[in-house]
KESE-891068 format. One line per 8 residues: number of its first residue (from 0); their letters; for each residue x, y, z of C-alpha. Coordinates in nm, 3 decimals, m for minus. Layout:
BEGIN
NUM	A	X:Y:Z | ...
//
This chain:
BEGIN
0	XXXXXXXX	13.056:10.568:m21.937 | 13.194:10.948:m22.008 | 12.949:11.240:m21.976 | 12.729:11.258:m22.308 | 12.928:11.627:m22.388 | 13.210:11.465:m22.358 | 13.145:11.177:m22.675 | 13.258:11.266:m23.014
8	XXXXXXXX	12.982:11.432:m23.237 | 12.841:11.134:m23.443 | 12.993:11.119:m23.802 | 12.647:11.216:m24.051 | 12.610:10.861:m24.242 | 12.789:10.850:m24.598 | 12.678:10.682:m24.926 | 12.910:10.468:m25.110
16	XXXXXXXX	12.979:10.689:m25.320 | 13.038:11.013:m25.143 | 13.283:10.825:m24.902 | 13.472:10.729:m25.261 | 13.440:11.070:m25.404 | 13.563:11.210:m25.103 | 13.847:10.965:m25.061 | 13.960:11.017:m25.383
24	XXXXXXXX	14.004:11.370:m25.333 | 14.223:11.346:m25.099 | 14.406:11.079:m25.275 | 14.417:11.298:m25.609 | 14.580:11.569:m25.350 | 14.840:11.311:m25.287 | 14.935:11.182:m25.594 | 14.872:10.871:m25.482
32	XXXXXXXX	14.721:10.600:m25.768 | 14.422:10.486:m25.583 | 14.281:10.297:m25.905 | 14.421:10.088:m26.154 | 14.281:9.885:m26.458 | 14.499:9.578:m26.546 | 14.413:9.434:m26.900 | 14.513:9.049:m26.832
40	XXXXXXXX	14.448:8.971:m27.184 | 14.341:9.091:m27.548 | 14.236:8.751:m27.664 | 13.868:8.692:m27.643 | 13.600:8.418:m27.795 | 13.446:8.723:m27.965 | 13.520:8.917:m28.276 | 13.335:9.210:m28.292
48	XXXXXXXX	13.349:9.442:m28.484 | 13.373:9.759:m28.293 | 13.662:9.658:m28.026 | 13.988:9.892:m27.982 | 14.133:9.589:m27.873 | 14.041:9.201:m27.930 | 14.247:8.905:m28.045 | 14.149:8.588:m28.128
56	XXXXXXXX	14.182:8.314:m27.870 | 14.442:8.099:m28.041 | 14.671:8.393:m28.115 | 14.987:8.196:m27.939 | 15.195:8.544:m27.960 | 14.988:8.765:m27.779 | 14.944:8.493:m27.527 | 15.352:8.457:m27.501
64	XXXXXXXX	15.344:8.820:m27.443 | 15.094:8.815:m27.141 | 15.251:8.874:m26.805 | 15.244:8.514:m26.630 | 15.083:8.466:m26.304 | 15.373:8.513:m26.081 | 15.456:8.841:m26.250 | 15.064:8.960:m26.165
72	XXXXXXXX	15.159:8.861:m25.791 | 15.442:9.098:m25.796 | 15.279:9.372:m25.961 | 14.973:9.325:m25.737 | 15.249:9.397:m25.431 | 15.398:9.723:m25.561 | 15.029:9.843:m25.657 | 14.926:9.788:m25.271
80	XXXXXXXX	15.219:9.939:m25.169 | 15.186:10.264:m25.394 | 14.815:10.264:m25.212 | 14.586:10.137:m25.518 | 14.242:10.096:m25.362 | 14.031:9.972:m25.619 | 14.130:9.755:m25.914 | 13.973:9.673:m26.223
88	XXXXXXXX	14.041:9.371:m26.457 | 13.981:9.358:m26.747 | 14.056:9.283:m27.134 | 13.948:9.144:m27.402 | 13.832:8.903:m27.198 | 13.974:8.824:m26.813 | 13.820:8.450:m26.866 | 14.021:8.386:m27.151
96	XXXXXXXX	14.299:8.315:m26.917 | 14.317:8.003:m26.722 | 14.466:8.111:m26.451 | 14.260:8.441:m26.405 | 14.140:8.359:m26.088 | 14.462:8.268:m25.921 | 14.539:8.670:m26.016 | 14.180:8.705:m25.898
104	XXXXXXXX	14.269:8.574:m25.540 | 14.582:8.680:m25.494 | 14.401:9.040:m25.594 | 14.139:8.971:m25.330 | 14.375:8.868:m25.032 | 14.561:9.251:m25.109 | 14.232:9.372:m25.018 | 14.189:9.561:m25.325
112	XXXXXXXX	13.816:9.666:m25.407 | 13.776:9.449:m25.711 | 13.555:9.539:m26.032 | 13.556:9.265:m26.313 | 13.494:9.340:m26.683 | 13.389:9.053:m26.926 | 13.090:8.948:m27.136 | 13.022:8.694:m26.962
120	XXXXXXXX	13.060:8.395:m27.180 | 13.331:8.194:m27.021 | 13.146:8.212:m26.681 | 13.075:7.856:m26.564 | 12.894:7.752:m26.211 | 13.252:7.654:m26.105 | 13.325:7.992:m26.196 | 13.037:8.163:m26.022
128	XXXXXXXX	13.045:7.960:m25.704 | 13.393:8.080:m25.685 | 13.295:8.391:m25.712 | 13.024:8.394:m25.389 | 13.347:8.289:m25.164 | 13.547:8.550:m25.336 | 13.283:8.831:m25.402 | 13.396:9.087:m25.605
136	XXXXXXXX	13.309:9.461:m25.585 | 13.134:9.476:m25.862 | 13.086:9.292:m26.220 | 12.973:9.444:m26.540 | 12.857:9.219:m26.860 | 12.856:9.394:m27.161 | 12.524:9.299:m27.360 | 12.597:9.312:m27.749
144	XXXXXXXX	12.179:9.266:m27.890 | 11.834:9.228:m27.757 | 11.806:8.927:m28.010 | 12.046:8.648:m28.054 | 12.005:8.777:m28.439 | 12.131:9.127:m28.371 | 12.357:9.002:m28.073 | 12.600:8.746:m28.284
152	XXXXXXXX	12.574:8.984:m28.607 | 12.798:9.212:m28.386 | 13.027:8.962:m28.221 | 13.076:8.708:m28.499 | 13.041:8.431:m28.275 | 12.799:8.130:m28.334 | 12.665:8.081:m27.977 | 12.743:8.328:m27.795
160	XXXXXXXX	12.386:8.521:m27.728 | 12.286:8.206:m27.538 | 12.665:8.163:m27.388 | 12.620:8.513:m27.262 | 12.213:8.488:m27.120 | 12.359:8.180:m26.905 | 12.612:8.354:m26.762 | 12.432:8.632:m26.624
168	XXXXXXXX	12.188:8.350:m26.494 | 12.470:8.218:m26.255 | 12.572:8.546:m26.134 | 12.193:8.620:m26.075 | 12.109:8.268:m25.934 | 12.429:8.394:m25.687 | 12.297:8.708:m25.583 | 12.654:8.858:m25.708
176	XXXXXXXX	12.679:9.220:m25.805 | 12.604:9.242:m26.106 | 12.517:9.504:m26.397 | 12.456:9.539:m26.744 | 12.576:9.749:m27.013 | 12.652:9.787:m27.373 | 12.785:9.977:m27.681 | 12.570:10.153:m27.889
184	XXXXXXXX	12.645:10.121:m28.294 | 12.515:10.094:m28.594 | 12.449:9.671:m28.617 | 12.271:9.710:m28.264 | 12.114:10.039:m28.193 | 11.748:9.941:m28.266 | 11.791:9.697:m27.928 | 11.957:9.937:m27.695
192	XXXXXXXX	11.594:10.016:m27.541 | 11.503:9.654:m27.523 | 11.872:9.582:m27.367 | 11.786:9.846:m27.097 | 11.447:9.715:m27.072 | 11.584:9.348:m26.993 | 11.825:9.459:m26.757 | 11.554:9.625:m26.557
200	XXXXXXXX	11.288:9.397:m26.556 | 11.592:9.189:m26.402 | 11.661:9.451:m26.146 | 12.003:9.503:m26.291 | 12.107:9.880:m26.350 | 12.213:9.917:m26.715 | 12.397:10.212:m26.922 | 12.570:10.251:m27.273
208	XXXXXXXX	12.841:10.452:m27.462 | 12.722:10.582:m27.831 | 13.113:10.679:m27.889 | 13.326:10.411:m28.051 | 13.677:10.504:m28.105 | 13.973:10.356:m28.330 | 14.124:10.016:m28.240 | 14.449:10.112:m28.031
216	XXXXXXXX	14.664:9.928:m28.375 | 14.496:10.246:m28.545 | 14.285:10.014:m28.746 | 13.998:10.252:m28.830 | 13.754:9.924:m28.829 | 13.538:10.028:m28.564 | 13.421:10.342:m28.737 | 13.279:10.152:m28.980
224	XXXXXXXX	12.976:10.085:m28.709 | 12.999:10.409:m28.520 | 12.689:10.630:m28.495 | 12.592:10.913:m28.709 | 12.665:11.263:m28.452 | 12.240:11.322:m28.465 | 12.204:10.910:m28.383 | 12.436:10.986:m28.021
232	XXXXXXXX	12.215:11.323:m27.948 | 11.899:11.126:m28.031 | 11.981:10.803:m27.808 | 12.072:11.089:m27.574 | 11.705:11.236:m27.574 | 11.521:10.900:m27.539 | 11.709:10.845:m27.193 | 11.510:10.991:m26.939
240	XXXXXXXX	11.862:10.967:m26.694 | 12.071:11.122:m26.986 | 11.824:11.363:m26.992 | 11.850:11.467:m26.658 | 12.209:11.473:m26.667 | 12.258:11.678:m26.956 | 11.979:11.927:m26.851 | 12.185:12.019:m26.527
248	XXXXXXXX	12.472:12.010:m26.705 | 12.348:12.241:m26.996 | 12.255:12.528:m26.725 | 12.575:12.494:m26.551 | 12.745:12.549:m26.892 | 12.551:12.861:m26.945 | 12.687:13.019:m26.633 | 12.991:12.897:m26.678
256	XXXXXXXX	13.051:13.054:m27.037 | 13.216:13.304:m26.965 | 13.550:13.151:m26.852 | 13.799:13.020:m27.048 | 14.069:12.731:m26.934 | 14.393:12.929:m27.014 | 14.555:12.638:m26.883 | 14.864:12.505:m27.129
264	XXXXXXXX	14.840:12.179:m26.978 | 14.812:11.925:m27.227 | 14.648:11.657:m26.987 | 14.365:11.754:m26.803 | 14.171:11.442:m26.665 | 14.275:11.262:m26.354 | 14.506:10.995:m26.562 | 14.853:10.988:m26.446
272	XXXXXXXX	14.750:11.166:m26.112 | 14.506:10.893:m25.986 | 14.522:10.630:m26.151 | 14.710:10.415:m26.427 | 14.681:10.111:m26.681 | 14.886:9.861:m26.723 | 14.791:9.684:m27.054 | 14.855:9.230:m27.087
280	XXXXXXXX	15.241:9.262:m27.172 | 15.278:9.510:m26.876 | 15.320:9.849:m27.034 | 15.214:10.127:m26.849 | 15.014:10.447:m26.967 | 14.713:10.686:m26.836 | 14.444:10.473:m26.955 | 14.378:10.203:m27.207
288	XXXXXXXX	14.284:10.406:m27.473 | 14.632:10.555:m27.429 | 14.936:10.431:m27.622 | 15.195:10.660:m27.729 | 15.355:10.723:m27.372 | 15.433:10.391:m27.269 | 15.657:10.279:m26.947 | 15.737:9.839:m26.955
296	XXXXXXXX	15.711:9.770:m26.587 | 15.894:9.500:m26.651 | 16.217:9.692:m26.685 | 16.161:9.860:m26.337 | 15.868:9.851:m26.176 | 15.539:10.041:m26.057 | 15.736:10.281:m25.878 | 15.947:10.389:m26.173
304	XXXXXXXX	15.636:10.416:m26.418 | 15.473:10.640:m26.151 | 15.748:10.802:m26.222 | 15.755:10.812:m26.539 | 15.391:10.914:m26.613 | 15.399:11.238:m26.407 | 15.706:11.314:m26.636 | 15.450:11.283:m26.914
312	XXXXXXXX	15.177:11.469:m26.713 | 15.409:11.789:m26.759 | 15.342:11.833:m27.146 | 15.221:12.143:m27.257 | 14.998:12.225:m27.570 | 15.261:12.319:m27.868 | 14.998:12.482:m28.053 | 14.640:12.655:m28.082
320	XXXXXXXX	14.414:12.485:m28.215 | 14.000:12.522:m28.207 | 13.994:12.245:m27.903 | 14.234:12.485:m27.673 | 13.961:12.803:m27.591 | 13.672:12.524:m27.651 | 13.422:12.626:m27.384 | 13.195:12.303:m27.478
328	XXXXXXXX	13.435:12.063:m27.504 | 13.299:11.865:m27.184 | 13.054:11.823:m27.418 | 13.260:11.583:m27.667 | 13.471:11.395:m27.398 | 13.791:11.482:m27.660 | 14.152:11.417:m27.469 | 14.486:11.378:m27.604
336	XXXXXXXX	14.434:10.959:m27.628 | 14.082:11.046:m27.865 | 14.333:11.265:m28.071 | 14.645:11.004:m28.049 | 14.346:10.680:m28.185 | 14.151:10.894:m28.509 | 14.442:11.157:m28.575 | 14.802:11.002:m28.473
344	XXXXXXXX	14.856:11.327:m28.320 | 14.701:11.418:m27.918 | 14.687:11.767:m27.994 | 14.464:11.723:m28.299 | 14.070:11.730:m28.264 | 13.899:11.509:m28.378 | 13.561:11.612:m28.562 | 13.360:11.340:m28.464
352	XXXXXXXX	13.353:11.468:m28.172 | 13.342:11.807:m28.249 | 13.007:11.736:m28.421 | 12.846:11.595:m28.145 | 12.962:11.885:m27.927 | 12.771:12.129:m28.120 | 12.481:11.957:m28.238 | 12.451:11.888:m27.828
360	XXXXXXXX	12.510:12.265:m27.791 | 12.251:12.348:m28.006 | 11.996:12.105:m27.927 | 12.015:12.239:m27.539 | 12.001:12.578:m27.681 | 12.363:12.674:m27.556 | 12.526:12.954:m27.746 | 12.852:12.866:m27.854
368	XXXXXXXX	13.135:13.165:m27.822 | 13.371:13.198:m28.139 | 13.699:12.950:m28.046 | 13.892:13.003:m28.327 | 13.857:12.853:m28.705 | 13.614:12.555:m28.604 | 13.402:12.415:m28.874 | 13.103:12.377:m28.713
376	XXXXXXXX	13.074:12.716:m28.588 | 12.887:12.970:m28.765 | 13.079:13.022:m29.099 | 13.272:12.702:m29.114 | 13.311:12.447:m29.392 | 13.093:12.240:m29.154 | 12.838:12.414:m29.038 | 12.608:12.320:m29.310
384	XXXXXXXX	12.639:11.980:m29.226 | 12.557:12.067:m28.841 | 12.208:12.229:m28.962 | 12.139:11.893:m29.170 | 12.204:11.728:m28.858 | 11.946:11.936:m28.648 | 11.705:11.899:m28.947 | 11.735:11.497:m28.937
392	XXXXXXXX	11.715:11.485:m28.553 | 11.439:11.718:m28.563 | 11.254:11.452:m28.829 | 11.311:11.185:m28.662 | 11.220:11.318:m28.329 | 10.883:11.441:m28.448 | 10.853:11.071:m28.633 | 10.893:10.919:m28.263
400	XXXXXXXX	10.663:11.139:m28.095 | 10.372:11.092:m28.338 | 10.453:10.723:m28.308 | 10.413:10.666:m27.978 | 10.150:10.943:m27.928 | 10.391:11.161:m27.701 | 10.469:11.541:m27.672 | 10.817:11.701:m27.742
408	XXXXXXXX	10.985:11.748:m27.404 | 11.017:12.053:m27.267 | 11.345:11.946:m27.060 | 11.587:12.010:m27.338 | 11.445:12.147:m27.633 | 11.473:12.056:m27.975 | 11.595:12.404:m28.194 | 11.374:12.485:m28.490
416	XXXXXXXX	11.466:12.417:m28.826 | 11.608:12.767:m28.850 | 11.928:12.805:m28.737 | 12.085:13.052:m28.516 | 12.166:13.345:m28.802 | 11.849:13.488:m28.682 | 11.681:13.423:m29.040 | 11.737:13.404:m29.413
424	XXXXXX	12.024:13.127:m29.341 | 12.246:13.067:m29.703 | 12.289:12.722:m29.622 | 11.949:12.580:m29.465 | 11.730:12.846:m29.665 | 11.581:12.992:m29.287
//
């Protein structure tokens, strides 16, 4: 045995997920695509309302249009080679296929770090025992209602709540990894605590996303059920975790104000750099949300759409507009594919999210610095409606906290019913 001061220093133990954050790091040095999400199919047993992106089951077309099995295989073989590390699959929904889990295997014998999207019901014990001999990295069910009322309101589908409680019952029975999640919207946002609740009291760890977007056919559908901007802040204060999060967030902003991103870039998230999608009929693009830059793989190949994407990672903004000297605008989660679904156009914000952005802004107490003609800013056609926003939330803030006998948190404030003029406000009468 070598002299003790001669043995390498012991390497400090790592969680999970700083030995992934730290990978990818590197990886995002590298250009190399370390994650990919496959959509295997757009047909699903559900129809709800709010999807960017379901089909019905039977649709015959879309399922012509699906790559087959031995094209997966292939693709699966040029994504190892490029160095993809973790895969997700997803859809509509990856059951809908019969032969998802030959892709599955093949998937797993690559050694890819697998996560699996679905809603869980298609899942069968045959299913789930397959799935303890091929254990995935992760699964995620999304959870529609609390109630099998609210729940099949929203996905149209006879059946389903109880479809969807058994599935999660294999995958529990199984010990499998499992989490919940959901969307929050208008048909099922009186449940979202009683989701979370569920999914706790079954030690499962459970989130949701308040921000529906278009339908990727730029069917405006889903908007229909999207939250009012003061419903998203709200849902945001009655999260104790979301809290937290946007507490450290909102002082890190407040340093950080005085910087502006000069950069003309017009992509700035990790898309294109680190990872890719590659939607059921094989076209490639940043993300699924993402449509308008399109590569078919199966004119070339993985390679080639690489390629091809960091051609399209070169734009540049071709004008000003009130998103580009935003210093919120982490805020509203706005990119070019938010802009390409509710505008046509990735340059063009989109005031959804705009409002959100400020009435978060406000209701954390951050000052927001003058970024050209926005309407929510002080003067703007919008503003008014911001301060009705703050008024509601405020109302139905104080209606909660007399309800349940609780105090108003002194985490993240609430602003008065004044606004930020200072007094004698033309459009709230402060």
């Amino acid at each position: 045995m070598p002299p003790r001061d001669t043995l390498p220093e012991a390497v400090p133990a790592q969680s999970y997920g700083e030995f992934s954050a730290a990978l990818r790091t590197k990886l995002l040095a590298q250009r190399i695509p370390s994650s990919t999400t496959i959509e295997v199919t757009r047909r699903c047993p559900l129809a709800c309302v709010h999807c960017y992106n379901n089909l019905p089951m039977g649709d015959q077309e879309a399922r012509a249009g699906e790559l087959t099995l031995e094209e997966h295989c292939r693709l699966l073989d040029e994504l190892a080679a490029a160095g993809t590390l973790w895969l997700l699959f997803t859809g509509g929904e990856i059951f809908a296929r019969h032969d998802f889990l030959d892709i599955y295997t093949y998937a797993k014998k690559k050694g890819f770090f697998i996560t699996l999207f679905t809603n869980g019901t298609l899942i069968t014990p045959r299913i789930a025992d397959y799935l303890v001999e091929w254990r995935p990295f992760a699964i995620e069910i999304t959870l529609y209602g609390a109630t099998r009322e609210t729940y099949e309101k929203l996905t149209g589908a006879p059946g389903s709540f109880d479809r969807c409680q058994r599935g999660i019952k294999l995958l529990l029975d199984r010990k499998l990894p499992l989490s919940l999640k959901s969307v929050a919207v208008s048909v099922n946002k009186h449940e979202i605590g009683a989701m979370k609740t569920y999914a706790e009291g079954l030690g499962l760890r459970f989130k949701f996303d308040p921000m529906m977007s278009p339908r990727i056919d730029c069917s405006q559908s889903p908007i229909a059920v999207r939250l009012e901007p003061w419903e998203v802040v709200k849902m945001d204060l009655e999260d104790a975790k979301r809290v937290e999060v946007w507490t450290a967030f909102a002082e890190s902003q407040k340093v950080a104000l005085g910087a502006i991103d000069h950069r003309q870039e017009l992509y700035h998230c990790a898309a294109g750099v680190i990872g890719a999608a590659v939607d059921p009929e094989g076209k490639m693009s940043f993300c699924v949300l993402s449509r308008q830059d399109t590569y078919d793989w199966r004119q070339g190949g993985f390679d080639e759409g690489w390629s091809f994407l960091k051609e399209v990672r070169g734009k540049v903004i071709t004008r000003t507009t009130k998103c580009t000297t935003c210093r919120i605008k982490t805020m509203c989660g706005m990119c070019p594919a938010n802009g390409e679904l509710e505008n046509n156009d990735p340059e063009e914000p989109v005031d959804f999210l705009c409002h959100v952005a400020h009435l978060r802004a406000a209701t954390m107490e951050i000052a927001v610095p003058a970024h050209g003609d926005c309407d929510y800013c002080q003067g703007g056609a919008a503003h008014p409606a911001l301060l009705d926003s703050l008024h509601t939330l405020n109302r139905r803030m104080n209606e909660r906290w007399t309800e349940d006998g609780s105090s108003t948190p002194k985490v993240i404030p609430i602003v008065s019913t004044g606004c930020a003029t200072g007094g004698n406000c033309p459009s709230c009468g402060h």
